[in-house]
MIVO-608562 format. One record per residue: x, y, z of N, C-alpha, C in turn. Coordinates in steps of 0.1 Angstrom, whole numbers, padded with zeros to 4 digits, always signed. Each point is the difference from the previous one (the first is absolute). Layout:
! MIVO-608562
XYZXYZXYZ;...
! end
This chain:
! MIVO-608562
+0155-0148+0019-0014-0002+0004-0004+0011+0009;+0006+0007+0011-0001+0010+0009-0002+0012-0009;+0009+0001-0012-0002+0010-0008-0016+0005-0004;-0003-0013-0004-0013-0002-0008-0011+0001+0011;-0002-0004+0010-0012-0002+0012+0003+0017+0006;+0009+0005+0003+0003+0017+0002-0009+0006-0011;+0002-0003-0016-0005+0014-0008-0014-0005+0002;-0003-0014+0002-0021-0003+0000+0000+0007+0012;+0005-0003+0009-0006+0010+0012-0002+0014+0002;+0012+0007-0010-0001+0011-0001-0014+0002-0010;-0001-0002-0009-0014-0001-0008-0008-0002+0002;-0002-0009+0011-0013+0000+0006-0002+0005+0013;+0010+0011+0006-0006+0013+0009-0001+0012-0011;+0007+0002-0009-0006+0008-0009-0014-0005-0004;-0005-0009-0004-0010+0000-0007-0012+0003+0011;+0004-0010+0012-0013+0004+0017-0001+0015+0002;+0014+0009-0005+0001+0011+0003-0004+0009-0011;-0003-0004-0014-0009+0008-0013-0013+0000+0007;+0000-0015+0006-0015-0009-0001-0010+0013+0009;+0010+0002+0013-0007+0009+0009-0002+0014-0001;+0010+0005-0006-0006+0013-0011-0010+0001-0009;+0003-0008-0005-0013-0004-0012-0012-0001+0006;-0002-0011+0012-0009-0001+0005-0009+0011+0006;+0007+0006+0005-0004+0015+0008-0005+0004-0011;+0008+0007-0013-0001+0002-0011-0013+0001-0004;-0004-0017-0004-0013+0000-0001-0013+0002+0005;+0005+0000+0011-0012+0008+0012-0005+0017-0004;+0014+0002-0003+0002+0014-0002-0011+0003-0012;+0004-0006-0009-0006-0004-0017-0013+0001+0002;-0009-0012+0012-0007-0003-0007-0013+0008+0010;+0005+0007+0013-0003+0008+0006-0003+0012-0006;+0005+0005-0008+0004+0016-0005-0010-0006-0010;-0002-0008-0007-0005-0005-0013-0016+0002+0007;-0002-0007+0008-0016-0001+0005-0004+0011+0004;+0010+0006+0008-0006+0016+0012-0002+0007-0018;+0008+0001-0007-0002+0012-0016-0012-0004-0008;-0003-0010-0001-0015-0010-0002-0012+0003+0006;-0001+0000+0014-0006+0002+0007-0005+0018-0002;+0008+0006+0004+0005+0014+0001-0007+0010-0012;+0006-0007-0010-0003+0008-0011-0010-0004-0017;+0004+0004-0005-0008-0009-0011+0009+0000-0012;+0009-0002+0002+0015+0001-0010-0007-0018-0003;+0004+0000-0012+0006-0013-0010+0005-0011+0005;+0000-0012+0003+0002-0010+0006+0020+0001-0004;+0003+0000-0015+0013-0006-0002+0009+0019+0010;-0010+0009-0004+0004+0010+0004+0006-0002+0012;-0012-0001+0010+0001-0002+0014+0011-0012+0005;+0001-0007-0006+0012-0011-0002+0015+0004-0003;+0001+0011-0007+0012+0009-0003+0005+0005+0011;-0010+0009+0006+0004+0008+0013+0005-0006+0011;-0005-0016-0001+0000-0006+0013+0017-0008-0004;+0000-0004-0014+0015-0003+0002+0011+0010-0002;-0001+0013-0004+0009+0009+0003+0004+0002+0017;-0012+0003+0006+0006+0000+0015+0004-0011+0003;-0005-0011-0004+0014-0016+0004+0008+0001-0002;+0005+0007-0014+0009+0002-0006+0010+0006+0007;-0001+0013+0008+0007+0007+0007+0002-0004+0014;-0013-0011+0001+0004-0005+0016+0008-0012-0003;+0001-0005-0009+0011-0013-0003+0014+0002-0001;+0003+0016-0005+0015+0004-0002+0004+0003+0016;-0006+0004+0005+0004+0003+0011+0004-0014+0008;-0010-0010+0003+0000-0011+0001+0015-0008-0003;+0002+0004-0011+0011-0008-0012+0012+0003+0001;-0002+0014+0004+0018+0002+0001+0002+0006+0013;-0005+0000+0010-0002-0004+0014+0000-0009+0012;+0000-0012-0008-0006-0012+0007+0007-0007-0004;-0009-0005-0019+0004-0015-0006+0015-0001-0007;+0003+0013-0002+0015+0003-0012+0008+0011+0015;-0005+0000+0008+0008+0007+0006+0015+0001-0003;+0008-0014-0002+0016+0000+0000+0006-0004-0014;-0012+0008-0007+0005-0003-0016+0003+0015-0002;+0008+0002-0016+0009+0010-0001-0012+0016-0004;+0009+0013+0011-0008+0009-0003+0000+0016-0007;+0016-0008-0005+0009+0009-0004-0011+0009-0010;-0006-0003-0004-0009+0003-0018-0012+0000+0000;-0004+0006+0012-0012+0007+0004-0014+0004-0013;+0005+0007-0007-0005+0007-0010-0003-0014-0011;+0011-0007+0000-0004-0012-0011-0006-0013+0008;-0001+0004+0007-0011-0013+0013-0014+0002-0003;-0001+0019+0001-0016+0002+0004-0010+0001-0018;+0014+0000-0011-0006+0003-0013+0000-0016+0000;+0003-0010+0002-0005-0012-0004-0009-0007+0006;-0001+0010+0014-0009-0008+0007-0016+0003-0003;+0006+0015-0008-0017+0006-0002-0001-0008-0015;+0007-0006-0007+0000-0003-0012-0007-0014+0000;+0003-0010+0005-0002-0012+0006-0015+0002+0010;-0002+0008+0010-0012+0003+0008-0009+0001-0009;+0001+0010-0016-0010+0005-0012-0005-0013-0007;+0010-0006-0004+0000-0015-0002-0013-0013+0009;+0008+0001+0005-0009-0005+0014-0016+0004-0001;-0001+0016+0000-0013+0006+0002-0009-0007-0010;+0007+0000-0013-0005-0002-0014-0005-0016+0000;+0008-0010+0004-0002-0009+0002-0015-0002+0011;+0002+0006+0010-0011-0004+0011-0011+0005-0001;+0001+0014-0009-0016+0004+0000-0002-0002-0018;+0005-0004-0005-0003-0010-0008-0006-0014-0002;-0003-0008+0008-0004-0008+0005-0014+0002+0004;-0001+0013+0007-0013+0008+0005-0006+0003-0012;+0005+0008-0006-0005+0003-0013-0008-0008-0011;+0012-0014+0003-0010-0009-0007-0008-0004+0004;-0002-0006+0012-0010-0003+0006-0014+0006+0000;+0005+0011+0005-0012+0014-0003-0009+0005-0011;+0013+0000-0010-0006+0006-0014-0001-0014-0009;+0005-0005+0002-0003-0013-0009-0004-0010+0001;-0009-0003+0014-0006-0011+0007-0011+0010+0001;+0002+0007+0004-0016+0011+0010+0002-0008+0015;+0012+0001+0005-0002-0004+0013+0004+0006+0008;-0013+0010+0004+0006+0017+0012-0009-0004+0012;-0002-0011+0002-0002+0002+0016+0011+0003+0009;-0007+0002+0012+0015+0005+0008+0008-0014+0006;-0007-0009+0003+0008-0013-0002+0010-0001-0009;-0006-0002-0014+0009-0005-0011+0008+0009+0000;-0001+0015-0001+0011+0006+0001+0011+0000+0008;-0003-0006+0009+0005+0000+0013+0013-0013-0003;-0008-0011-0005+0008-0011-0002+0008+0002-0013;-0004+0004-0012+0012+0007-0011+0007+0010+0004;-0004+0011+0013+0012+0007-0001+0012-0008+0004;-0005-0009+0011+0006-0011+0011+0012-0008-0013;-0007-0007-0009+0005-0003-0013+0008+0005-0003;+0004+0008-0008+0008+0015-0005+0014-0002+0011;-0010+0005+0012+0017+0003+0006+0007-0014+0001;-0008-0012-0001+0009-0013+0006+0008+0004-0015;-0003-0004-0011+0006+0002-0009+0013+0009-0004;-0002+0015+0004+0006+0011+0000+0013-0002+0012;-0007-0007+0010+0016-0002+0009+0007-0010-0006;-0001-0010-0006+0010-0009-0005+0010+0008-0011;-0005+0009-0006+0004+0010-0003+0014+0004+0001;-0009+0009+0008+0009+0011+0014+0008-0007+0003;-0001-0010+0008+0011-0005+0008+0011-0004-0009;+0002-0007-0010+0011+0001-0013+0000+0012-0003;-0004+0007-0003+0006+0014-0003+0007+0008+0010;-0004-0002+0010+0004+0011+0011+0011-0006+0006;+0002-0018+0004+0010-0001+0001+0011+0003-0006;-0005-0005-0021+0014-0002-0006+0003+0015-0002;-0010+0008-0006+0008+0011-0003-0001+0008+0010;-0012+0007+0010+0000+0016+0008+0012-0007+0012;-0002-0007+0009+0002+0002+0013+0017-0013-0004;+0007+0004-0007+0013-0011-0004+0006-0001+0014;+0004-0013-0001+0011-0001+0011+0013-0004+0001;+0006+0009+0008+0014+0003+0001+0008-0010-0001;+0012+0002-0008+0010-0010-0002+0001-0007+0013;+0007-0012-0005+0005-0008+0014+0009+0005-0001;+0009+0005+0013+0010+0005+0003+0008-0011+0007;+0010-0002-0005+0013-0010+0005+0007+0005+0010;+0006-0008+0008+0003+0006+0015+0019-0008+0000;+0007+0008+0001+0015-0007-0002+0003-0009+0012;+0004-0008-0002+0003-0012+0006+0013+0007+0006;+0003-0003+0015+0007+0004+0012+0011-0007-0010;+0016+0009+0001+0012-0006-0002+0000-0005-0013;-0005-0001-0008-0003+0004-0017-0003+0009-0009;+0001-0002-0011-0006+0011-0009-0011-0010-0003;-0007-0010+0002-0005-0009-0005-0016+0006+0004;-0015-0003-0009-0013+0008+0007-0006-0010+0001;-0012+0003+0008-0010-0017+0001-0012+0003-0004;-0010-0002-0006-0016+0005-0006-0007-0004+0014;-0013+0009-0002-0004-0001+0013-0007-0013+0002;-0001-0003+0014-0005-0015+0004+0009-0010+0002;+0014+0003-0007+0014-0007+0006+0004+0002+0011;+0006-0007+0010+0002+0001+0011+0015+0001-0003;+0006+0008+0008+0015+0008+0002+0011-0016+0001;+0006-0001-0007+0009-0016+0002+0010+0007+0012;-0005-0019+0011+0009+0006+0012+0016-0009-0002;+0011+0009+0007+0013-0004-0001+0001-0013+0006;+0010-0011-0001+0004-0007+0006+0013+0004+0004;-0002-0005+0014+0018+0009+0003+0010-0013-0001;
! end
């Protein structure tokens, strides 16, 4: 049972700890999305692109700093090609959403946009977070620890069996 209440706990500070990246994340998102809106006269799904690429790069940072900090980093190179691969994913998904909305409804107020891009990303992180868990940010084997005065190992969350003398 100890086994089982340890991995939910652990899953659920990973998840409080996606949650708070993300969350920033989306500030990031939807900040960068309105100031390029505002700013310029670029294309709504456009202007929605720009704004999740820079999430995008402020989430990696986020992700393997923070939330995956003690997961494996041996493979650098194959971290950041799945994370841009899954992130593209993601993008496609969320301003997709936009897209319909926009182009297929006729709904470009800055409200509605505002609430489809909002859309998009809720969607696009359920995503992410399965992907980024299972495949970019993997975590390291459990490592067995030898049991004192044996060859005998214990999986983690066993407590070391004490001698009777």
């Amino acid at each position: 049972m100890e086994q089982g209440s340890s991995g939910l706990r652990r899953l659920f500070r990973e998840v409080a700890k996606f949650g708070a990246v993300g969350g920033a994340g989306v500030l990031v998102n939807l900040g960068v999305f309105n100031l390029v809106r505002q700013a310029t006269d670029l294309q709504v799904v456009r202007a929605s692109v720009i704004a999740t690429v820079v999430a995008i790069v402020f989430n990696y940072v986020g992700f393997r700093y923070f939330t995956y900090r003690d997961r494996d980093k041996s493979r650098r190179t194959r971290e950041m090609s799945l994370f841009l691969l899954f992130s593209v994913i993601g993008l496609v998904i969320e301003n997709g959403v936009l897209y319909t909305a926009t182009y297929g409804f006729g709904w470009d107020s800055s409200l509605q946009s505002n609430i489809f891009k909002f859309l998009g990303i809720g969607i696009a992180t359920l995503f992410r977070f399965w992907s980024y868990r299972s495949w970019v940010f993997r975590a390291l084997p459990v490592r067995e620890e030898p049991v004192a005065g044996g060859g005998a190992t214990r999986g983690a969350g066993e407590r070391p069996r004490q001698r009777v003398p």
